[in-house]
C-alpha positions as CSV (number, residue, x, y, z in Angstrom):
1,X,0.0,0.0,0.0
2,X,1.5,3.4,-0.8
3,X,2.2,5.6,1.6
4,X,0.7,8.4,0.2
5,X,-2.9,6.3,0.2
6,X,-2.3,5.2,3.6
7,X,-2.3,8.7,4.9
8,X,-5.1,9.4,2.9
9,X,-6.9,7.0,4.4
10,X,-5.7,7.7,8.0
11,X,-7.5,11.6,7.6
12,X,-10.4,10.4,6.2
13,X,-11.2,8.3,9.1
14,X,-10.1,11.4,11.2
15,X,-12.3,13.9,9.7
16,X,-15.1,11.4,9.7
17,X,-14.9,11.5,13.4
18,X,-14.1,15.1,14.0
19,X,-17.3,16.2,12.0
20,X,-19.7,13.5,13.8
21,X,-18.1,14.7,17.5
22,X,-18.5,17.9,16.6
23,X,-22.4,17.7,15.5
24,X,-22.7,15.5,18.8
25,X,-21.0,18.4,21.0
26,X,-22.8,21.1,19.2
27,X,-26.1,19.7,19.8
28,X,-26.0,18.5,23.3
29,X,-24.1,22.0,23.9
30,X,-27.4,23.4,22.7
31,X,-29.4,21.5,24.6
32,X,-27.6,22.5,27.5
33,X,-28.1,26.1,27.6
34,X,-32.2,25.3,27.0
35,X,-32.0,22.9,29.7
36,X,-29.9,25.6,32.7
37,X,-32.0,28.7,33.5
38,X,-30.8,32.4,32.1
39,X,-29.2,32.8,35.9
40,X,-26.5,30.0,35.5
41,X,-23.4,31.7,33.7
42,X,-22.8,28.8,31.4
43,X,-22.3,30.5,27.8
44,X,-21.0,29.6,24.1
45,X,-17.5,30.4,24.6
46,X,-17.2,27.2,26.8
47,X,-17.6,25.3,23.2
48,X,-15.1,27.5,21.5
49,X,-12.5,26.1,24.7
50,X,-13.7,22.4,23.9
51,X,-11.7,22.4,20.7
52,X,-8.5,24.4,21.6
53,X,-9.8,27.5,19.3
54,X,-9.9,30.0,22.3
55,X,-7.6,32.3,20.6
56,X,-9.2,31.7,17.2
57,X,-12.8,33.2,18.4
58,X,-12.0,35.8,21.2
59,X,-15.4,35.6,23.7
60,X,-18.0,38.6,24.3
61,X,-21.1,39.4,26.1
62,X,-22.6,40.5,22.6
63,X,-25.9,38.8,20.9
64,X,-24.0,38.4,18.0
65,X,-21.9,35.7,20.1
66,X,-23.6,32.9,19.3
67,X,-24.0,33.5,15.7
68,X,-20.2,33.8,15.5
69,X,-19.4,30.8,17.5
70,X,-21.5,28.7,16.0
71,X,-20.6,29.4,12.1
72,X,-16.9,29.3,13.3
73,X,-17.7,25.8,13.9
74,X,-20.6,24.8,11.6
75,X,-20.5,26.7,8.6
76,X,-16.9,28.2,8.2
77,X,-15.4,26.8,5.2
78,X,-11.8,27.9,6.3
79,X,-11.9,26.6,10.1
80,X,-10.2,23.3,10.6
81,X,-12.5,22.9,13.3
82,X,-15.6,23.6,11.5
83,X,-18.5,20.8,10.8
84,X,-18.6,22.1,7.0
85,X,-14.8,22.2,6.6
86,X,-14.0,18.2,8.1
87,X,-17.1,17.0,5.9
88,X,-15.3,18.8,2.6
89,X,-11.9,17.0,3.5
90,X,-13.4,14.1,4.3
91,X,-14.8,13.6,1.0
92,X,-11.6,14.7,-0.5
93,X,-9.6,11.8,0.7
94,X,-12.6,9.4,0.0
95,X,-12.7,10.7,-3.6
96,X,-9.1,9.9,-4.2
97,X,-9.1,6.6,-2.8
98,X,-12.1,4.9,-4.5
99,X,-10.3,2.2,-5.8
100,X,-9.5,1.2,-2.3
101,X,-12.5,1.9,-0.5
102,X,-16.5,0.5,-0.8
103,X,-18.4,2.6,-3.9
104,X,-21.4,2.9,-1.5
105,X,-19.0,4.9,0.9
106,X,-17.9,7.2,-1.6
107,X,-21.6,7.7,-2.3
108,X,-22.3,8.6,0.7
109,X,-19.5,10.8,2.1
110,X,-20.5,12.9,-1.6
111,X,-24.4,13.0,-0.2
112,X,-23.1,13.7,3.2
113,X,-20.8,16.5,1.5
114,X,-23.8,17.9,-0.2
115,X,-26.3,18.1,2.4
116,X,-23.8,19.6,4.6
117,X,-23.1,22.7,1.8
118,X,-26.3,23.5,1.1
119,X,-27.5,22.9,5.2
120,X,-24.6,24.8,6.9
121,X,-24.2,27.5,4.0
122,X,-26.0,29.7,6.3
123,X,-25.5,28.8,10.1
124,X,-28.9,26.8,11.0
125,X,-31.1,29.1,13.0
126,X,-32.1,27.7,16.3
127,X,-35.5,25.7,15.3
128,X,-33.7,23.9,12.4
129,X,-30.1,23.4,14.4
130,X,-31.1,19.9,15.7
131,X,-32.6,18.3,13.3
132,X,-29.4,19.4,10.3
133,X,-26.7,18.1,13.2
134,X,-28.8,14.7,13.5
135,X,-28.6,14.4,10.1
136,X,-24.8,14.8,9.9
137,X,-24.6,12.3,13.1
138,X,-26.6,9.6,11.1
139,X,-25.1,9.7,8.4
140,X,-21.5,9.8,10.0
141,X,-22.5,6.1,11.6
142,X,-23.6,5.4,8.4
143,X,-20.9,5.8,6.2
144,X,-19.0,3.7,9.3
145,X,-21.1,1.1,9.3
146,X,-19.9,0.5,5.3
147,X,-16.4,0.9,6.1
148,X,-16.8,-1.8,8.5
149,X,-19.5,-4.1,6.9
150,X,-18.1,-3.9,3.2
151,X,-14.5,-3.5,3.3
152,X,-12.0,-5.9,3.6
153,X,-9.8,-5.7,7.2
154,X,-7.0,-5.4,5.4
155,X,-4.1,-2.4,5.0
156,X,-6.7,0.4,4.5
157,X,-9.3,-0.5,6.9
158,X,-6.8,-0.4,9.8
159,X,-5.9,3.1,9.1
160,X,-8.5,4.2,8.8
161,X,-9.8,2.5,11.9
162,X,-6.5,3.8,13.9
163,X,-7.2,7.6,12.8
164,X,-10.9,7.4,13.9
165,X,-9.5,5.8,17.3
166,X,-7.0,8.4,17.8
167,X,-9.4,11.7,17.3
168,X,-12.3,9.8,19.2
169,X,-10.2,9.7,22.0
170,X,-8.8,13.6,21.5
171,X,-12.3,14.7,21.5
172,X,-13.2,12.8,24.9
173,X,-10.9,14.1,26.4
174,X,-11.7,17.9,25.3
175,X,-14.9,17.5,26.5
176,X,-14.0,16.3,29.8
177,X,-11.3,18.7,30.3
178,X,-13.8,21.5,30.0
179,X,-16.7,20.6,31.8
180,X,-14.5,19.8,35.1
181,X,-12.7,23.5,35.0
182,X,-15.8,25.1,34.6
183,X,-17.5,23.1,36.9
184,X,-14.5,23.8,39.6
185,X,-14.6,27.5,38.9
186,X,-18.3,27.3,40.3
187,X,-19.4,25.4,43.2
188,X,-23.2,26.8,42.7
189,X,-23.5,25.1,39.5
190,X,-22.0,21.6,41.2
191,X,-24.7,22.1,43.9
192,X,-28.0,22.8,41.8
193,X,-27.0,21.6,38.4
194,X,-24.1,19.2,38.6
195,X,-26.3,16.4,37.7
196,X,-27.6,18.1,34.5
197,X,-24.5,19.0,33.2
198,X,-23.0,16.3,33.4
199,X,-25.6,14.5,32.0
200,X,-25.4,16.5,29.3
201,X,-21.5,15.7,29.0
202,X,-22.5,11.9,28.8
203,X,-25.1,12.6,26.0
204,X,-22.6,14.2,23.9
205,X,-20.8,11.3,23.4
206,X,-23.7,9.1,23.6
207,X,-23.3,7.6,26.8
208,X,-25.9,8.4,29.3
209,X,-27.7,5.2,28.6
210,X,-24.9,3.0,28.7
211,X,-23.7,4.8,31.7
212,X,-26.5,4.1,33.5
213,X,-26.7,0.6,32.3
214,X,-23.3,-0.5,33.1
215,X,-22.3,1.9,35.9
216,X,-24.3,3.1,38.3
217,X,-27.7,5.5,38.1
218,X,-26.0,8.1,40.0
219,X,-24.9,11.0,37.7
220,X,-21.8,12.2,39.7
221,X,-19.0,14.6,38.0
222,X,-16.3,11.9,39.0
223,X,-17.8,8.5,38.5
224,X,-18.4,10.4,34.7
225,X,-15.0,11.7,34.8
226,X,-13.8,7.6,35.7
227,X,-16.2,5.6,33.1
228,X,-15.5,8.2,30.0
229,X,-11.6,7.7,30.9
230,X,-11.0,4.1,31.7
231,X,-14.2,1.9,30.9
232,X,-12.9,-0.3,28.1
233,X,-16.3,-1.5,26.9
234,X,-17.6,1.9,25.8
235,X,-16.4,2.6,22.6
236,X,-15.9,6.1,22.9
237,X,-14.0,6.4,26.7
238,X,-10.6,7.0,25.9
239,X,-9.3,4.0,27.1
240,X,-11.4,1.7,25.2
241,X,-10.6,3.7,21.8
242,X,-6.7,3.1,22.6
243,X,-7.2,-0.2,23.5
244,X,-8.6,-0.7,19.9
245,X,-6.1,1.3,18.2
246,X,-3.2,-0.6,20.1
247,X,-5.3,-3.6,18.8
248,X,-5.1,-2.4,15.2
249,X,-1.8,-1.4,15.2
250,X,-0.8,-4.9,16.1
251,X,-2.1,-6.0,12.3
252,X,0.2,-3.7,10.3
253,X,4.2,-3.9,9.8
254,X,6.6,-2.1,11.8
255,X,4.0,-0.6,14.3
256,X,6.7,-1.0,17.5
257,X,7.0,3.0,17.6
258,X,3.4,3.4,17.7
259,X,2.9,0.6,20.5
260,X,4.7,2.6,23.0
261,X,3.5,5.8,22.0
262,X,-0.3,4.5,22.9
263,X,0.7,2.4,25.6
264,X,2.3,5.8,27.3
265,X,-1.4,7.3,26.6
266,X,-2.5,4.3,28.6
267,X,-0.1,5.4,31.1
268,X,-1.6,8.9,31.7
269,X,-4.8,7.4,32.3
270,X,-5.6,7.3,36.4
271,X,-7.3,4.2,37.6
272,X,-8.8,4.3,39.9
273,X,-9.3,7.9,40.1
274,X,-7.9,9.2,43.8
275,X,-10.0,10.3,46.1
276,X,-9.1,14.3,46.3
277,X,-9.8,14.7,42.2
278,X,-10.3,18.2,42.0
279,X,-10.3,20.7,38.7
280,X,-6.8,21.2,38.1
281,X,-5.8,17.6,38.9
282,X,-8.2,17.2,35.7
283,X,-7.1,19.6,33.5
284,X,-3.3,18.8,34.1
285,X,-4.2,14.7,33.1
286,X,-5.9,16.1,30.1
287,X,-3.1,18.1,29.2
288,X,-1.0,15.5,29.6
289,X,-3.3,13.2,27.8
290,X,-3.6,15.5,24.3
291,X,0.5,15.4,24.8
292,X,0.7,12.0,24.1
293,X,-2.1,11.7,21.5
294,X,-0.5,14.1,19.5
295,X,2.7,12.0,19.8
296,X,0.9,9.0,19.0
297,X,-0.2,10.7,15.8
298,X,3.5,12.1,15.1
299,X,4.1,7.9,15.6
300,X,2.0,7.1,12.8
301,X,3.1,9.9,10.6
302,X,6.9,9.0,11.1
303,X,6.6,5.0,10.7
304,X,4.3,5.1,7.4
305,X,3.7,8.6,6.1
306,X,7.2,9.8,5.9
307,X,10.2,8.8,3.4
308,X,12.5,6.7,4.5
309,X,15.8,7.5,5.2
């Protein structure tokens, strides 16, 4: 497989699962602010933090606030963080690999692509927000379920598996990261409303149900913090997606470099979690945590994107 193919296929899988997290976190997001009265300061710049574009999008008390935030990550075509800008590379890197991946999956990354230019054009206006964002979601799983029910697990399928494993658990960990500062910085929100948000935190990634399932009914800022870190059944706690892409890795040549980088992203993981967690504690993990994600990433880059010496 040439390397130049492999990559491709590595950022397809990535911007696949940047758009669909980002239509998950901008929806819950939204369903957040409708769900916290007007008196709890909870406002859109917190999403802006979520994906590392604080100094991108500089925060205001203006109305035009949310506008701005939200085509900054919707409808910007020139935003790397934007729903409309990971769709349009997406679809670039499936277009140039159609002789290596499903015809129904280029099909549908081009629909996905279209919907997505004419829907996010303009930024969705409140009433129509949830219902464009589930669209993108469902058809995000959908285009996965191709890639995993119609292609071969071979080369291509395991990089693209190991760049939608890699940003899965990047996003997680944003999320997290932000909701436990903001939830430190004010102890009134922990005692009225702790419970909402961090039900809301679950649903972004899909996990209240399962949560609750498999955990415990109890919706307490730790025992979230805990199961979207370290369970290794849910496929979108961090620990479970670098399980898989240590698992994946395992299938392709010369993958030694990468096996340590994800095994030190194991490492930063805290289990159990110690009994005086606080905000900082969490932020400084997820720090860490990003750190050795983005050298996992540099890992693959190095052992199959790059010439070799």
């Amino acid at each position: 497989m040439l390397s130049r193919a492999a990559e491709r296929v590595y950022w397809a899988g990535r911007y696949l699962e940047r758009a669909e997290n980002t239509a998950r976190i901008v929806q819950q997001y939204s369903q957040l602010l409708l769900d916290l009265p007007r008196e709890v300061d909870v406002g859109w710049f917190e999403l802006v933090k979520i994906f590392g574009a604080s100094v991108q999008v500089s925060g205001s008390n203006d109305d035009d606030e949310e506008r701005a935030i939200l085509e900054f990550l919707l409808s910007d075509p020139n935003s790397g963080n934007s729903l409309n800008f990971c769709i349009r590379m997406a679809r670039d890197n499936v277009r140039n690999l159609r002789d290596l991946l499903p015809q129904e999956s280029w099909e549908s990354v081009n629909e996905l692509h279209q919907y997505a230019r004419r829907k996010l054009e303009a930024t969705p206006a409140a009433e129509d927000r949830f219902e464009v964002l589930a669209d993108c979601i469902g058809r995000c799983q959908q285009i996965n379920g191709i890639f995993a029910g119609t292609m071969s697990h071979e080369s291509p399928y395991f990089f693209l598996t190991l760049g939608q494993c890699i940003e899965r658990a990047d996003m997680t960990s944003r999320i997290i990261d932000v909701a436990a500062a903001y939830l430190q910085q004010n102890e009134r929100l922990v005692l009225r409303y702790g419970s909402t948000l961090w039900t809301n935190v679950l649903k972004s990634v899909s996990g209240f149900q399962m949560y609750r399932q498999y955990s415990q009914p109890a919706v307490q800022g730790t025992a979230v913090i805990d199961y979207l870190l370290n369970d290794k059944a849910f496929p979108r706690a961090v620990r479970a997606s670098i399980l898989h892409a240590r698992k994946t890795c395992a299938s392709l040549p010369n993958s030694d470099h990468l096996v340590h980088a994800l095994d030190k992203v194991n490492h930063v993981l805290p289990s159990p979690l110690p009994d005086d967690l606080d905000g900082s504690m969490v932020s400084e993990t997820m720090d860490t945590l990003q750190i050795r994600l983005a050298d996992a990433h540099a890992a693959v880059v190095d052992t199959w994107f790059l010439p070799a010496d």
